[in-house]
C-alpha positions, 0 to 999 in steps of 0.5 A, a space after each residue: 500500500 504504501 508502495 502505491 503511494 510513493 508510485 502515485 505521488 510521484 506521478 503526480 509530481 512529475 506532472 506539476 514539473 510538467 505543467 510547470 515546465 511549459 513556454 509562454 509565461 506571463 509577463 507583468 505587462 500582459 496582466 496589466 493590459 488585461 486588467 486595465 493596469 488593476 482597474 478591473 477590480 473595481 469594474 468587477 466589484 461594482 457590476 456585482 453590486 449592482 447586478 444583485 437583483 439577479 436574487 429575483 425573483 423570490 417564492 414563498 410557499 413556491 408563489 413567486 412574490 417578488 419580481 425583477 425584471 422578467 428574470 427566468 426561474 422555474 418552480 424546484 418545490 411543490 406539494 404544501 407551502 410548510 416544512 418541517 426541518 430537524 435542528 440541533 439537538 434534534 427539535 422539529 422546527 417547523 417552516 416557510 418554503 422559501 426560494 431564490 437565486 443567490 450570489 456565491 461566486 465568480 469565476 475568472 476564464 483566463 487565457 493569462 496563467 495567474 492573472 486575476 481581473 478581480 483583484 487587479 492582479 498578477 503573478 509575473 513567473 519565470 516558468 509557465 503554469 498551464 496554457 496560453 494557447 487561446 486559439 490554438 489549431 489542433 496539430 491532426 486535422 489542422 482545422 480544429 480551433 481549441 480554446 483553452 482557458 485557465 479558471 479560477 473559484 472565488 468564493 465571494 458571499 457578497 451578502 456576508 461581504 455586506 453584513 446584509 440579512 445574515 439573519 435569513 437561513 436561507 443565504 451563505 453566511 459562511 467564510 469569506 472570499 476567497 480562491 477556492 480552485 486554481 486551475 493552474 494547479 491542477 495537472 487534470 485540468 491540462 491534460 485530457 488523458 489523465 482528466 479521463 482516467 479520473 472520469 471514466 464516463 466521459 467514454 460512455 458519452 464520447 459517441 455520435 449517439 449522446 453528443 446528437 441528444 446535446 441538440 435537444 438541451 440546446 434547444 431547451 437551454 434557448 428556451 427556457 433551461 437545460 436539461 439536467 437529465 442531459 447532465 454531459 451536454 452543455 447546449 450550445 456551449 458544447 459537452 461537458 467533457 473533457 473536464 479540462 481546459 480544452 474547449 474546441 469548436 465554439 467561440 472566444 465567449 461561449 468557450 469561456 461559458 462552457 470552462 465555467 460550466 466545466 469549472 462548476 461540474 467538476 468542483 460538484 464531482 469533488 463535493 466542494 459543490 453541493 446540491 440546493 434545490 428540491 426538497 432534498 435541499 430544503 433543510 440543508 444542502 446534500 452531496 450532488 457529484 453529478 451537477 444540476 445544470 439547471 441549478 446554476 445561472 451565470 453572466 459575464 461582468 468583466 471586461 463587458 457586461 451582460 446584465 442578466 443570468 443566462 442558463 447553462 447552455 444558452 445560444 449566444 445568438 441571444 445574449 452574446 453580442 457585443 461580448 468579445 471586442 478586439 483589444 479590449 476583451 484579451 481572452 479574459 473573463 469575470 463571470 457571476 455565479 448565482 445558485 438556485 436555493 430552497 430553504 425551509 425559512 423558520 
């Protein structure tokens, strides 16, 4: 056993060397192009502030009683408009189901290794971690664009962050901001091979047949929202798989979308990600390894603005005009993260 152990750790090891190994570092200068010499802290600080209407709108008793907007929701809850939920030590505690959208994260897709438009910064290296290759062509067929993006977790309760309703059960009180997930840290996140041994269901869904049904989430996706039975398909964004930075055959945008979704998906499949919704998620949340496409909303706010959640797998016909502008967008994202969350609310 211990044996196996030194063989496993050595390989990953040698994998970091790898990835630490690649061209194409950073330079001080390209984060700073990105960032808008660190003013992107405060764009991204403000739009997501000001963007926390996307709450809305609110159920009580699964009755929408607030509304903004014709923001997009569905009812997750049915049955009678009380629950009751087991507290410590043990007392039923009886109560109000309640629903929303609520603000947990962004997620930065970058295709500069360690630059972080959210705080204006970045980590100038002699080495490169992870990839640059934005754009790239796939050495076989010579055709095929890859768009490869590092990303980035940031655990950002903006309710805590503003010492606002922290009394109400139904909203993140708990930490503070912070990386939750580095990319460039992650040797599966570079390699699809490796990323397949760890997922081996990504062979059950890498066949005409599966990736044909992806049509009909994409359709929903436009719609309305995805299909979660459809959990390898990500609309028009693309699959699901591999979970790595690889994202081939979409564009700058919508590439970004789909590693933000891949983000997500894999954070949930290594339960740092837990499930919210239905009844299951009433009293608490529960361990969801395979991601609720439908209980996630996201848009971009860095370096343009979409001021509206989208789905999961939404067209960018609908929504992404005027989203990748030429020597302004630079390939790096800031995307708001909002969960779909029911609460029994006592």
């Amino acid at each position: 056993m211990k044996f196996t152990k030194k063989i496993l750790t050595s390989l990953l090891i040698s994998i970091v060397i790898i990835n630490l190994s690649k061209a194409g570092a950073i330079t001080s200068g390209q984060c700073k192009v990105a960032t808008k010499n660190a003013t992107s802290a405060l764009q991204v600080a403000t739009r997501t502030l000001t963007s926390l209407y996307n709450v809305f709108p609110i159920r009580i008793g699964n009755v929408p009683v607030l509304s903004f907007g014709g923001l997009e929701d569905y009812s997750s809850v049915g049955g009678l408009p009380t629950c009751i939920c087991i507290r410590p030590p043990g007392i039923p505690v009886p109560g109000i189901k309640v629903s929303l959208w609520e603000p947990i994260s962004l997620v930065e897709a970058v295709a500069l290794p360690l630059c972080s438009p959210t705080f204006g910064i970045g980590i100038p290296l002699s080495i490169g971690i992870g990839t640059e290759s934005i754009g790239s062509v796939d050495l076989k067929s010579k055709t095929q664009v890859l768009n490869t993006y590092q990303t980035h977790y940031i655990k950002y309760p903006v309710f805590k962050l503003l010492n606002m309703f922290l009394d109400f059960v139904c909203l993140q009180a708990d930490g503070s901001m912070d990386y939750l997930y580095i990319t460039e840290l992650d040797p599966l996140w570079q390699n699809d091979t490796w990323s397949a041994i760890l997922n081996p269901e990504v062979f059950l869904v890498s066949n005409p047949i599966a990736q044909f049904a992806c049509i009909a989430d994409s359709i929903t996706a436009s719609l309305g929202f995805p299909l979660d039975v459809l959990w390898w398909c990500f609309g028009s964004w693309g699959s699901a798989f591999p979970l790595t930075e690889n994202a081939g055959g979409t564009t700058n945008v919508s590439a970004s979308a789909n590693l933000v979704a891949r983000t997500l998906f894999k954070l949930h499949r290594q339960l740092l990600l837990w499930g919210s919704v239905g009844e299951d998620g009433l009293c608490q949340k529960y361990p969801m390894p395979i991601m609720r496409k439908s209980q996630y909303g996201i848009f971009p706010i860095y370096p343009t603005y979409y001021p509206k959640r989208i789905p999961i797998g939404r067209t960018g016909l609908l929504w992404e005009y005027a989203q990748d502008i030429p020597f302004v967008n630079l390939h790096t994202w800031v995307w708001a993260v909002y969960r779909k969350r029911d609460c029994c609310a006592f």
